[in-house]
N, C-alpha and C positions, 0 to 999 in steps of 0.2 A: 504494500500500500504506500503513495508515496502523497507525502502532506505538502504544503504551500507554506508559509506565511510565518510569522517570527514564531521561535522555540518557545515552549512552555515553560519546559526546564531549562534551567542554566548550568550549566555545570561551571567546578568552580575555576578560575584561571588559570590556563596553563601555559608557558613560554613556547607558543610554537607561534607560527604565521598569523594566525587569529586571534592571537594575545594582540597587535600591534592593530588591529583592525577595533578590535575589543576597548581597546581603549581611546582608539581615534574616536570611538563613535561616544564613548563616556563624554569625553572632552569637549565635544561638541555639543551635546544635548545639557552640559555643566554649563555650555556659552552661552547657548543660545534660550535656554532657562533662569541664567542671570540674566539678559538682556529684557525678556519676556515679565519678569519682576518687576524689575522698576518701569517699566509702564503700569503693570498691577498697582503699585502701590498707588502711584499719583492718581489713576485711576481713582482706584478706591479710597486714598484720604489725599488727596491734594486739593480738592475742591472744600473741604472743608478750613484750608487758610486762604486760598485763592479766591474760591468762589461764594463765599459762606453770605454776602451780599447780595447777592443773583440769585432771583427766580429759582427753585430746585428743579425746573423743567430744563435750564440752560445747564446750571451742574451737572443732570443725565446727558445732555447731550452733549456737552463736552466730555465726558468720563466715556460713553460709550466710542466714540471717536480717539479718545487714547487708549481702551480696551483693545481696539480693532486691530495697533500695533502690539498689544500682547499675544493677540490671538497669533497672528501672522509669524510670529518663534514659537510659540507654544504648542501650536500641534504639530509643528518637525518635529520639533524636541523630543516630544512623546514620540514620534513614530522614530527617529533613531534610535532614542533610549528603550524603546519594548524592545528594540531587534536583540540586546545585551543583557537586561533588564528585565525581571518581571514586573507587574504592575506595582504590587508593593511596593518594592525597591525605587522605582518610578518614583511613587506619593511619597514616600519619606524624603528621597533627597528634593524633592519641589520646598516638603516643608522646611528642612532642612537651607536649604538657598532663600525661600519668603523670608524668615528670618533672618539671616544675614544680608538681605537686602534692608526689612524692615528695620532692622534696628539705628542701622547710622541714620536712617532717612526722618524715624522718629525722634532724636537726638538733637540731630544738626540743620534738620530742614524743619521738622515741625516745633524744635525748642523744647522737648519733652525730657522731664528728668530722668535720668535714668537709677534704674531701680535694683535691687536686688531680687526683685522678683524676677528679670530678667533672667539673671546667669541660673538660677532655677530654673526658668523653663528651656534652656537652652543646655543645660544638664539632661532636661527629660529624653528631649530631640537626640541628643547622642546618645543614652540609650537606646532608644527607637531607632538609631543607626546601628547602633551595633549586633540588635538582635535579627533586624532586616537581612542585614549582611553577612552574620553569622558566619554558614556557611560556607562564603569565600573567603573571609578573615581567618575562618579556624584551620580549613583545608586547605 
């Protein structure tokens, strides 16, 4: 029986020719999911220091018109990233990079103190990385 479309399983990394492919395709879907971020963010809170003025009809429609360049990385990203990637793995490092996107942004762009509830929830997330990734960190 011969199947199509990205692996189910992953197996875990091994130095042969598809290591180098393996990781071009991390890399890029690591890029092109940071870039895909910070349109999310400003999307979703930039109009509340820019726009907080303005009609909320104008806020949607500008936030959906900077959505529309998150989209345009966002689902390569995913479709590189499943080819390497299972979904899981996928959602964690998104959450994983919103975060590290969100935080300077809330900091330095929105003026927001930063908190120790922070490095708390950013402790959670790297667990949730570790166990996501289990598998190819242990083996």
């Amino acid at each position: 029986m011969v199947t199509t479309g990205p692996c189910i399983t992953h197996p875990p990394f091994t130095r042969s020719k598809s290591y180098h492919t393996r990781m071009r395709h991390i890399l890029i879907t690591m890029l092109l999911l940071c870039c895909s971020n910070v349109f999310m963010t400003f999307a979703w809170y930039g109009h509340l220091k820019n726009l907080s003025h303005k009609p909320l009809l104008i806020a949607v429609l500008v936030s959906w018109f900077i959505a529309l360049f998150e989209y345009i990385m966002q689902v390569p990203a995913n479709r590189i990233g499943h080819e390497v990637m299972n979904l899981g793995q996928l959602k964690i490092l998104q959450e994983v990079i919103t975060l590290t996107i969100f935080l300077p942004f809330s900091i330095f762009y929105m003026k927001e103190h930063l908190r120790l509830d922070y490095l708390w929830a950013c402790l959670c997330i790297l667990g949730a990385v570790f166990f996501i990734f289990r598998e190819r960190l242990v083996s």
